[in-house]
PDB file of N, CA, C and O in Angstrom, chain B, residues numbered from 101:
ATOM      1  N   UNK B 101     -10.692  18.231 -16.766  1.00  0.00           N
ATOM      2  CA  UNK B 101     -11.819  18.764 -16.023  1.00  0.00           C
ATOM      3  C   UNK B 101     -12.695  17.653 -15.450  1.00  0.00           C
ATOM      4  O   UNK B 101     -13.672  17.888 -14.738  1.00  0.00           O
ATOM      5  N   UNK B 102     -12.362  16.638 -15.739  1.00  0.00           N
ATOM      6  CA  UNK B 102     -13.252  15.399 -15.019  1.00  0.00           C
ATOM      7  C   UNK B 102     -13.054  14.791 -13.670  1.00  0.00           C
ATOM      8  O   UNK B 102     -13.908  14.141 -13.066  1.00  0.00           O
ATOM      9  N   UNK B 103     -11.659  15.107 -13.190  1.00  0.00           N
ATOM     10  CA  UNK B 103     -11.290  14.825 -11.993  1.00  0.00           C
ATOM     11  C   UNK B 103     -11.461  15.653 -11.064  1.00  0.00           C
ATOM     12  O   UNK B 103     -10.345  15.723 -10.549  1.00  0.00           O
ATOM     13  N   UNK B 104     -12.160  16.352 -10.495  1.00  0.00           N
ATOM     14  CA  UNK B 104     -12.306  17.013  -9.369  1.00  0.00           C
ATOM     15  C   UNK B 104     -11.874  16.685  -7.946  1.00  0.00           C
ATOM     16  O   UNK B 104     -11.560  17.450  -7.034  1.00  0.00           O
ATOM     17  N   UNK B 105     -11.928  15.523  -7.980  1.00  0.00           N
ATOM     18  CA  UNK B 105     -11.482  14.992  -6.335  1.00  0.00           C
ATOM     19  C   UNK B 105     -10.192  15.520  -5.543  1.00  0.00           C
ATOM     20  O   UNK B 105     -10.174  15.608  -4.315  1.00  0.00           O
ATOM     21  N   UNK B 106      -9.117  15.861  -6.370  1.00  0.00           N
ATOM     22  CA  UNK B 106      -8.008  16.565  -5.435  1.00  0.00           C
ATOM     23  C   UNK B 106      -8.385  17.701  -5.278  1.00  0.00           C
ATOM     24  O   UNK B 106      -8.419  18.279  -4.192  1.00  0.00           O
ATOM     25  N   UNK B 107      -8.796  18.271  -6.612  1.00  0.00           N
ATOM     26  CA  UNK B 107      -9.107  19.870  -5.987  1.00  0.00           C
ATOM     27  C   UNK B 107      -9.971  20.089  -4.918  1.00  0.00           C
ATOM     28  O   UNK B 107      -9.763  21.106  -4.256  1.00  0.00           O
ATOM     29  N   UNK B 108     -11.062  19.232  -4.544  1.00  0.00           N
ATOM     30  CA  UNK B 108     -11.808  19.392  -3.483  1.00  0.00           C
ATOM     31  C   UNK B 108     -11.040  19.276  -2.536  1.00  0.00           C
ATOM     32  O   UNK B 108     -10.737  20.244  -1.839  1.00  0.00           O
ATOM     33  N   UNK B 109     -10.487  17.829  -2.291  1.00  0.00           N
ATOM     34  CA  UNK B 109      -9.554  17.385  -1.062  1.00  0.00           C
ATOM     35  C   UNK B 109      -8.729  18.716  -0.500  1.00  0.00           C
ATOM     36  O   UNK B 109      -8.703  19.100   0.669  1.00  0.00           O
ATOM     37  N   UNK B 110      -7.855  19.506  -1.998  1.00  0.00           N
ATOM     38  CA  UNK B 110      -7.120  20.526  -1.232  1.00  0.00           C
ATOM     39  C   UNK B 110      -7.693  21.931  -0.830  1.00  0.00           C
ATOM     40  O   UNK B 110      -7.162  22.913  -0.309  1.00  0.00           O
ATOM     41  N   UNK B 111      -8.878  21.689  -1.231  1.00  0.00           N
ATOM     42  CA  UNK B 111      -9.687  23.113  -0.806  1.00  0.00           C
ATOM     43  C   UNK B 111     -10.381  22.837   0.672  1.00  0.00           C
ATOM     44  O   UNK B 111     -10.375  23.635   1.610  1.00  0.00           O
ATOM     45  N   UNK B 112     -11.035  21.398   0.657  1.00  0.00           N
ATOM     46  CA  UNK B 112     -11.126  21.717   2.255  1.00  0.00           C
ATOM     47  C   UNK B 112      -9.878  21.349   3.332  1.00  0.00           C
ATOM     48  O   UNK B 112      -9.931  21.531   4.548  1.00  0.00           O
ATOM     49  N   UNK B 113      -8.915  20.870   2.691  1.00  0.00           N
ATOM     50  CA  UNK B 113      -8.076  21.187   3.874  1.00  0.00           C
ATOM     51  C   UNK B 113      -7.371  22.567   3.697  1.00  0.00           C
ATOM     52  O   UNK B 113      -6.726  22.843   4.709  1.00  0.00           O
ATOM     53  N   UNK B 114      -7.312  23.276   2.973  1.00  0.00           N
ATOM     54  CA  UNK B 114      -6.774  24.641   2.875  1.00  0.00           C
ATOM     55  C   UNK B 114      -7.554  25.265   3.713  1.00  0.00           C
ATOM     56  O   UNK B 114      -6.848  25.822   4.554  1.00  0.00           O
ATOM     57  N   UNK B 115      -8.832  25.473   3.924  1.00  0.00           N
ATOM     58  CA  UNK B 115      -9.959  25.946   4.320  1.00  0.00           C
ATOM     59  C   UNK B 115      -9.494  25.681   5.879  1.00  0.00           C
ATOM     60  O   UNK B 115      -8.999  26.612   6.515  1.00  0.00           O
ATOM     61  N   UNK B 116      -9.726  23.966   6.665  1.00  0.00           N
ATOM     62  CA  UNK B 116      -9.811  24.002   7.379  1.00  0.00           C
ATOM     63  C   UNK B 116      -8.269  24.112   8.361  1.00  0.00           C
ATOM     64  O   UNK B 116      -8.169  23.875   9.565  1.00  0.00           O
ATOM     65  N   UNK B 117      -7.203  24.531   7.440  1.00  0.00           N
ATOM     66  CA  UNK B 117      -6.418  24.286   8.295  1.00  0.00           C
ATOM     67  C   UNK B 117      -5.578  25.758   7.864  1.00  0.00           C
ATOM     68  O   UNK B 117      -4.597  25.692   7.124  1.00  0.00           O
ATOM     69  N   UNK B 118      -5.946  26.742   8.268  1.00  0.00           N
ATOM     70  CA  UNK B 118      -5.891  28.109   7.864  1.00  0.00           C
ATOM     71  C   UNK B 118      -5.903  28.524   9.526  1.00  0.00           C
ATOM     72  O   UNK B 118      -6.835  28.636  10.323  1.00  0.00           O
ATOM     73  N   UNK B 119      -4.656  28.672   9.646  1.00  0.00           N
ATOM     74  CA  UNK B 119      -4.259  29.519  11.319  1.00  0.00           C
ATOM     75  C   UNK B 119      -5.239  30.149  11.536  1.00  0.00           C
ATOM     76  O   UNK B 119      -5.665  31.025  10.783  1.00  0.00           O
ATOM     77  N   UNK B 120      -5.964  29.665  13.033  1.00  0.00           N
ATOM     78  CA  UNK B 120      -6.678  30.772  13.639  1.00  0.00           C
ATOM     79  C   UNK B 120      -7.972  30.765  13.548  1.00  0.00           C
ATOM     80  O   UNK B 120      -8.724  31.373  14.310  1.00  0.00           O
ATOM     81  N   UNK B 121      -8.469  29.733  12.143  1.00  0.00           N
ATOM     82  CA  UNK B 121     -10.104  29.478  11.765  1.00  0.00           C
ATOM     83  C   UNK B 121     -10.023  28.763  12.857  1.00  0.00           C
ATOM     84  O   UNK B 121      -9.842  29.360  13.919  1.00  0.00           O
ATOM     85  N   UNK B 122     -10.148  27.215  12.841  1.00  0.00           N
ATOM     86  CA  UNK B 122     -10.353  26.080  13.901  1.00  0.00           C
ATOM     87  C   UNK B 122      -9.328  26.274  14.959  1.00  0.00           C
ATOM     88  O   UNK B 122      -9.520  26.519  16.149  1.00  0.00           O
ATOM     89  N   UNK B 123      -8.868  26.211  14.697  1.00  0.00           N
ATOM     90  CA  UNK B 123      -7.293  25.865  15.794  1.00  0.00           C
ATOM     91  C   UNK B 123      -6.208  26.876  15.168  1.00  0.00           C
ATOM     92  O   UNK B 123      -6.248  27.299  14.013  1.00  0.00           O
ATOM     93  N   UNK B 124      -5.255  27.180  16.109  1.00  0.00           N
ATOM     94  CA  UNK B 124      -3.719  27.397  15.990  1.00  0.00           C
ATOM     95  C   UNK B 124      -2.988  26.922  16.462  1.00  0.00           C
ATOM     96  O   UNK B 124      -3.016  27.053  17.686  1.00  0.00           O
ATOM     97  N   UNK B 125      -1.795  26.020  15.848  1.00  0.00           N
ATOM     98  CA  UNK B 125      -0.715  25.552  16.656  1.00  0.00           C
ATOM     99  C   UNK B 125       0.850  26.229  16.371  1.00  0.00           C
ATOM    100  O   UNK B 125       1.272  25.749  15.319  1.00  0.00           O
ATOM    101  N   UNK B 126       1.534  26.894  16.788  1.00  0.00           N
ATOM    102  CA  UNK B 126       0.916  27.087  18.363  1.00  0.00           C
ATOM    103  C   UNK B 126       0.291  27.963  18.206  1.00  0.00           C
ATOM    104  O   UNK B 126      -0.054  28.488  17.147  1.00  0.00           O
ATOM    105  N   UNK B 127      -0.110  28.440  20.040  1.00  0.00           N
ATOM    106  CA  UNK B 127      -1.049  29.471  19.721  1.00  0.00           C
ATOM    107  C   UNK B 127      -0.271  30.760  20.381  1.00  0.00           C
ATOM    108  O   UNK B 127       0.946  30.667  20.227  1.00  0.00           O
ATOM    109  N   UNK B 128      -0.624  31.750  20.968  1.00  0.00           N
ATOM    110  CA  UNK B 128      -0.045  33.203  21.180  1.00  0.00           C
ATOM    111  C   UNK B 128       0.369  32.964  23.127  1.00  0.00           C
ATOM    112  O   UNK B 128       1.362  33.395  23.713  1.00  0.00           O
ATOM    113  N   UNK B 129      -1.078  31.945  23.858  1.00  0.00           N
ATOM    114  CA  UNK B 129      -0.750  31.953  25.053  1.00  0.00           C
ATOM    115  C   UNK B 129      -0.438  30.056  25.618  1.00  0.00           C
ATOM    116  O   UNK B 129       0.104  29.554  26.604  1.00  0.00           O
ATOM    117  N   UNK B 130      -1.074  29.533  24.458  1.00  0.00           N
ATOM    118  CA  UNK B 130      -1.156  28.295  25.182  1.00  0.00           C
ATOM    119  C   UNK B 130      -0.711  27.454  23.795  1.00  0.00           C
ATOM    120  O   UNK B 130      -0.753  27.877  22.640  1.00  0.00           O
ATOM    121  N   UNK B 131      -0.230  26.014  24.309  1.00  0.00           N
ATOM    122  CA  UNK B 131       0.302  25.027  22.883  1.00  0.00           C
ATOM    123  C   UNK B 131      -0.760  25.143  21.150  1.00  0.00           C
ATOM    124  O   UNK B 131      -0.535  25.389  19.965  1.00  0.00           O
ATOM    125  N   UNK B 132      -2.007  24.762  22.089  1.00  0.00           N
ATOM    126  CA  UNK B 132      -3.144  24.851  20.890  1.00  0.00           C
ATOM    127  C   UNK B 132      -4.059  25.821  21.547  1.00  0.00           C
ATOM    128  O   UNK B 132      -4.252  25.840  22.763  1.00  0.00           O
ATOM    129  N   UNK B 133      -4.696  26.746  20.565  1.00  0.00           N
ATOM    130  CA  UNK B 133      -5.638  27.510  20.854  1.00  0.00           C
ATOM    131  C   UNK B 133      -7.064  27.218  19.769  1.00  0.00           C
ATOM    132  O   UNK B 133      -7.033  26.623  18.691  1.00  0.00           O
ATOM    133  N   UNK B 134      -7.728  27.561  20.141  1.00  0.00           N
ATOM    134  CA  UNK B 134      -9.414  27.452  19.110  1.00  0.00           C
ATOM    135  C   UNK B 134     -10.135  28.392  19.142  1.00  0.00           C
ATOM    136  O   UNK B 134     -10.760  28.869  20.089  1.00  0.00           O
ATOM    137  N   UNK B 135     -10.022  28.933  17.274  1.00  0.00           N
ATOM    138  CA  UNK B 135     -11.060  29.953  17.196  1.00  0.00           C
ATOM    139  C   UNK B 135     -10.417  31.197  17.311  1.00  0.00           C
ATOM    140  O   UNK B 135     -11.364  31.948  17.075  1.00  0.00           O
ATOM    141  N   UNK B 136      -9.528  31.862  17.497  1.00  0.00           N
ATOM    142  CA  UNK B 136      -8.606  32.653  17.775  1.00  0.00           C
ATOM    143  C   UNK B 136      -8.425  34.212  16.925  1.00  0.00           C
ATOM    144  O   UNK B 136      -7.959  35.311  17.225  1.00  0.00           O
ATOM    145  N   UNK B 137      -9.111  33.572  15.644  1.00  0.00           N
ATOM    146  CA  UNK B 137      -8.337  34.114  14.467  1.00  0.00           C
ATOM    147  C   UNK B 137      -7.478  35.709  14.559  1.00  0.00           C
ATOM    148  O   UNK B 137      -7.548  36.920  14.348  1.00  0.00           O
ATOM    149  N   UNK B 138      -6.434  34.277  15.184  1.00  0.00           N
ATOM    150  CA  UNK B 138      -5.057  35.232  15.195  1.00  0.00           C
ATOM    151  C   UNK B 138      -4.007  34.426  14.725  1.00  0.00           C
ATOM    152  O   UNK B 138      -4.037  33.212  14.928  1.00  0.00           O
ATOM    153  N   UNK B 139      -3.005  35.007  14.069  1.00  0.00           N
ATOM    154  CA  UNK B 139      -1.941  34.019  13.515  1.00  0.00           C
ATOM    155  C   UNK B 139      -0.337  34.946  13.639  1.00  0.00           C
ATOM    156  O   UNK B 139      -0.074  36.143  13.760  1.00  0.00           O
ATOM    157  N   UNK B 140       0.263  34.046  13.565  1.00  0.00           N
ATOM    158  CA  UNK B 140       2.100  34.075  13.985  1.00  0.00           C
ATOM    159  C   UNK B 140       2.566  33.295  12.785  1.00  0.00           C
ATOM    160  O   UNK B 140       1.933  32.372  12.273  1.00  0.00           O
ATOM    161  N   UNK B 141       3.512  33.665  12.460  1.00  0.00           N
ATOM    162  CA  UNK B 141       4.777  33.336  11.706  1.00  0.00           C
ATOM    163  C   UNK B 141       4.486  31.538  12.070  1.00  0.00           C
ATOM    164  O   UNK B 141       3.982  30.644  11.390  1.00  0.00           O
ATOM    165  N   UNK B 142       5.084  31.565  13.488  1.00  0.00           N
ATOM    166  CA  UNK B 142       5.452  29.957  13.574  1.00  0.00           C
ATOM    167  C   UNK B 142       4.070  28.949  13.149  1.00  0.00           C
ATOM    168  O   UNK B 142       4.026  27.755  12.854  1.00  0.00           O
ATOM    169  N   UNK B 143       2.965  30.013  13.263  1.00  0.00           N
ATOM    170  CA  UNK B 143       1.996  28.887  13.687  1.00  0.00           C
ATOM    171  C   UNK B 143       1.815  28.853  11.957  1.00  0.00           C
ATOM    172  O   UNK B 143       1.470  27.732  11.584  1.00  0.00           O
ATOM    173  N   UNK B 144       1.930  29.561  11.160  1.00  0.00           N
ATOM    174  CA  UNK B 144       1.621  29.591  10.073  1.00  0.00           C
ATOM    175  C   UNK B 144       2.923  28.278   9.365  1.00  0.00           C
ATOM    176  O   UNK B 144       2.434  27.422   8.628  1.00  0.00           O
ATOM    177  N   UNK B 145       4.191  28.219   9.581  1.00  0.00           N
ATOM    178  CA  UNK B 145       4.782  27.449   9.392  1.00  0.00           C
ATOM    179  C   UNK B 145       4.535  26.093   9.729  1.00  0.00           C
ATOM    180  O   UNK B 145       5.006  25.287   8.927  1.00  0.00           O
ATOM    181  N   UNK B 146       3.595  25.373  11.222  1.00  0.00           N
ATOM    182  CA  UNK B 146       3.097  24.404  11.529  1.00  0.00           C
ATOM    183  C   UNK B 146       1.894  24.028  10.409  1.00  0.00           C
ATOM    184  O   UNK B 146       1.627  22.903   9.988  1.00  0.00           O
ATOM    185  N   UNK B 147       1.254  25.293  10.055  1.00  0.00           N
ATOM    186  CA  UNK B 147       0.034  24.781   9.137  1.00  0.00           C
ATOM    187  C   UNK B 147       0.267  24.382   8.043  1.00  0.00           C
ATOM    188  O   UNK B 147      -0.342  23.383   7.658  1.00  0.00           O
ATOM    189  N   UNK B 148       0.869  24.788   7.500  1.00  0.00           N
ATOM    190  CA  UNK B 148       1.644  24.883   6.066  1.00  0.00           C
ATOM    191  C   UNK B 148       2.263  23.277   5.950  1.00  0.00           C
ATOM    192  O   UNK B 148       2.157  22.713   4.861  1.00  0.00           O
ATOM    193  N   UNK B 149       2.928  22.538   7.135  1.00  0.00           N
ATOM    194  CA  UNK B 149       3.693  21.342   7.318  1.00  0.00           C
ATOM    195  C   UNK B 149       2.659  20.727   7.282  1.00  0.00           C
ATOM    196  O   UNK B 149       2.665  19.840   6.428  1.00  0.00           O
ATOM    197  N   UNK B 150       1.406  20.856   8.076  1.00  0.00           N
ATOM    198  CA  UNK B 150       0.372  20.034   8.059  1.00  0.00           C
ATOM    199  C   UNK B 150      -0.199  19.839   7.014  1.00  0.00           C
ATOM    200  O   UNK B 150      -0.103  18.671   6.638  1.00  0.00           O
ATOM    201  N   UNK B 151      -1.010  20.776   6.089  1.00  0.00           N
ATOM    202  CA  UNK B 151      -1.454  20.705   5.070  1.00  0.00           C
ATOM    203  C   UNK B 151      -0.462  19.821   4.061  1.00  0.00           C
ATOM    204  O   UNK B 151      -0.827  18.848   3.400  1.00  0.00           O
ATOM    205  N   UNK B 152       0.972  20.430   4.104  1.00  0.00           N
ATOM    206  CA  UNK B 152       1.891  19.507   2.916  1.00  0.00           C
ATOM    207  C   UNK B 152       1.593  17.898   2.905  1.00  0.00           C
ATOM    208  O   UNK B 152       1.227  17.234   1.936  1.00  0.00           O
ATOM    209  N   UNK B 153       1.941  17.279   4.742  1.00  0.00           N
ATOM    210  CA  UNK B 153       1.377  15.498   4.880  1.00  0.00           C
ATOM    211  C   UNK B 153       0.046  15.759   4.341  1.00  0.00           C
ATOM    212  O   UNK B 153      -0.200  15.209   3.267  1.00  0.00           O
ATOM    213  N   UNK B 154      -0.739  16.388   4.794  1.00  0.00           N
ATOM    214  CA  UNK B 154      -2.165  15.518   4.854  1.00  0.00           C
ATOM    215  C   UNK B 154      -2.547  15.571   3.268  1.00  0.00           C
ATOM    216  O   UNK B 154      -3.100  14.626   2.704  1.00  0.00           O
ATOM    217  N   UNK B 155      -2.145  16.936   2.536  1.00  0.00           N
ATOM    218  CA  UNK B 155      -2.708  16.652   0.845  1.00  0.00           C
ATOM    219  C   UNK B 155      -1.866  15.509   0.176  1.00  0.00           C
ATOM    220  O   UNK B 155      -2.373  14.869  -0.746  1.00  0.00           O
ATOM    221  N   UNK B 156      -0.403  15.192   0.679  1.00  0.00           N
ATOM    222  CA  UNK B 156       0.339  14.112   0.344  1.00  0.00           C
ATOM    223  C   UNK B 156      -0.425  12.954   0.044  1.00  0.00           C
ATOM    224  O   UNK B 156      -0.653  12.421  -1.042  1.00  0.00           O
ATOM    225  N   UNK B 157      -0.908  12.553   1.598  1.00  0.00           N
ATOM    226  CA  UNK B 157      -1.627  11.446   2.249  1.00  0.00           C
ATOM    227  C   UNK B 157      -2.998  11.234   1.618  1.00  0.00           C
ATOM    228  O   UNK B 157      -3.420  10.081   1.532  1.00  0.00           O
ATOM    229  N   UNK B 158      -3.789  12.340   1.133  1.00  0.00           N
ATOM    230  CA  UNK B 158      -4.803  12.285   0.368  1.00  0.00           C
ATOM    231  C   UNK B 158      -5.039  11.978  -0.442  1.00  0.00           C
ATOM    232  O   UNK B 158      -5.883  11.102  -0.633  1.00  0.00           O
ATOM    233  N   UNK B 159      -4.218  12.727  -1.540  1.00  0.00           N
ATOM    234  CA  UNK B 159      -4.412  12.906  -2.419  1.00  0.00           C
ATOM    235  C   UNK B 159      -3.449  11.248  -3.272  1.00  0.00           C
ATOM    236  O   UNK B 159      -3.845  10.693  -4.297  1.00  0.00           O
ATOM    237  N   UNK B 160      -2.411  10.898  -2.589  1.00  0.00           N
ATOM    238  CA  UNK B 160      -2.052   9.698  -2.881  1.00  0.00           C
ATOM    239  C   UNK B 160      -3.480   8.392  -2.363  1.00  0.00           C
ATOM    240  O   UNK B 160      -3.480   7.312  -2.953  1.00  0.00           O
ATOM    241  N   UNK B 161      -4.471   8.645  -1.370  1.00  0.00           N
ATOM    242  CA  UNK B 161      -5.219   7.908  -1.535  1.00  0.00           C
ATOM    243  C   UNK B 161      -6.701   8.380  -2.563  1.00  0.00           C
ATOM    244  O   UNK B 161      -7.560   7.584  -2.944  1.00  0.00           O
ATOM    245  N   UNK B 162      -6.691   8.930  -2.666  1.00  0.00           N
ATOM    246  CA  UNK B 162      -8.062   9.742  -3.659  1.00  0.00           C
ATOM    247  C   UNK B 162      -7.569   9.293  -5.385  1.00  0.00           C
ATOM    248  O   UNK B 162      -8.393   9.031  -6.262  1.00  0.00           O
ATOM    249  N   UNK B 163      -5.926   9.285  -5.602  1.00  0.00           N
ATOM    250  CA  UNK B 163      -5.482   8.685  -6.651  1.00  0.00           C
ATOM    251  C   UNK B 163      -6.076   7.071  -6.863  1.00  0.00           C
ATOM    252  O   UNK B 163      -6.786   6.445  -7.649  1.00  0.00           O
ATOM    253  N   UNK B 164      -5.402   6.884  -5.797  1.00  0.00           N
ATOM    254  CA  UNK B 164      -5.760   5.277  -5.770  1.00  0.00           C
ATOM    255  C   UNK B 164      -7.272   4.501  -5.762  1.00  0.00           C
ATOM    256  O   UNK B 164      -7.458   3.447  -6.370  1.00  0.00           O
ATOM    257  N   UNK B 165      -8.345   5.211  -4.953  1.00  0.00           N
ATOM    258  CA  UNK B 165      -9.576   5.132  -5.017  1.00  0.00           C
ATOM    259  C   UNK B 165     -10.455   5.272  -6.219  1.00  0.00           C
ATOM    260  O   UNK B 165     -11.446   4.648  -6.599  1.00  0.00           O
ATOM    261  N   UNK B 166      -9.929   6.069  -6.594  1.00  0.00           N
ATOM    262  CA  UNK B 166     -10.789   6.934  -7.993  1.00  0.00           C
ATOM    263  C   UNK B 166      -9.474   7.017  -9.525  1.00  0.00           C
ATOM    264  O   UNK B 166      -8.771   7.970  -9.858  1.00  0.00           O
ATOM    265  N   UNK B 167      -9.568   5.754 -10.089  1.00  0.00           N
ATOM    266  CA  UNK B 167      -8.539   5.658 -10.753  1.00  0.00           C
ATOM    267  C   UNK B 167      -9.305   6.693 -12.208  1.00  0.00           C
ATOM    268  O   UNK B 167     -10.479   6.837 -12.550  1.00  0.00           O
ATOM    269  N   UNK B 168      -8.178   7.179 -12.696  1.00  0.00           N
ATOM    270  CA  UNK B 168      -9.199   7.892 -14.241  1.00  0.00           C
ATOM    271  C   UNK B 168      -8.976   7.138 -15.446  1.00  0.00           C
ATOM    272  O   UNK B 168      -9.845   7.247 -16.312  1.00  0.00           O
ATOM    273  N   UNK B 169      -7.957   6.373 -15.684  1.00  0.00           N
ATOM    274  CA  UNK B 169      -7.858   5.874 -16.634  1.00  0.00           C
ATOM    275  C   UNK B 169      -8.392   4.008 -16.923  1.00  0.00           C
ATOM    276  O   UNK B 169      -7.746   3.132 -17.499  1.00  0.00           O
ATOM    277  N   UNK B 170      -9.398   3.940 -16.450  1.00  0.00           N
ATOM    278  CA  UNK B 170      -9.335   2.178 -16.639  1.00  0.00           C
ATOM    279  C   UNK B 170      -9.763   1.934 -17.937  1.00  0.00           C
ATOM    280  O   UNK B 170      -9.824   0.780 -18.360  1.00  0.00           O
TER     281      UNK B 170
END
């Protein structure tokens, strides 16, 4: 319970990368759309890829930043 930092990391990118809140890629008429909240299969599969790198990418640096055991 002392480490909080990933769980944050993956809650706001869950948050912000949720088809249709900010952006959709794709979108229903055009490549990217904003604000939309509308969602598709595919675009939900793009988000899902995104979120996988970026909590990767995070959370391997939030490890490294904030060590727990020294």
């Amino acid at each position: 319970m002392s480490d909080w930092g990933p769980v944050f990391v993956a809650l706001v990118l869950f948050v912000l990368l949720t088809p249709g809140l900010l952006f959709q890629v794709p979108g229903h008429h055009r490549c990217v759309e904003f604000g939309n909240f509308k969602t598709s299969g595919a675009s939900i599969f793009i988000h899902s890829l995104l979120y996988f790198g970026l909590i990767c990418v995070f959370l391997l640096a939030v490890k490294n930043w904030y060590p727990i055991n020294q």
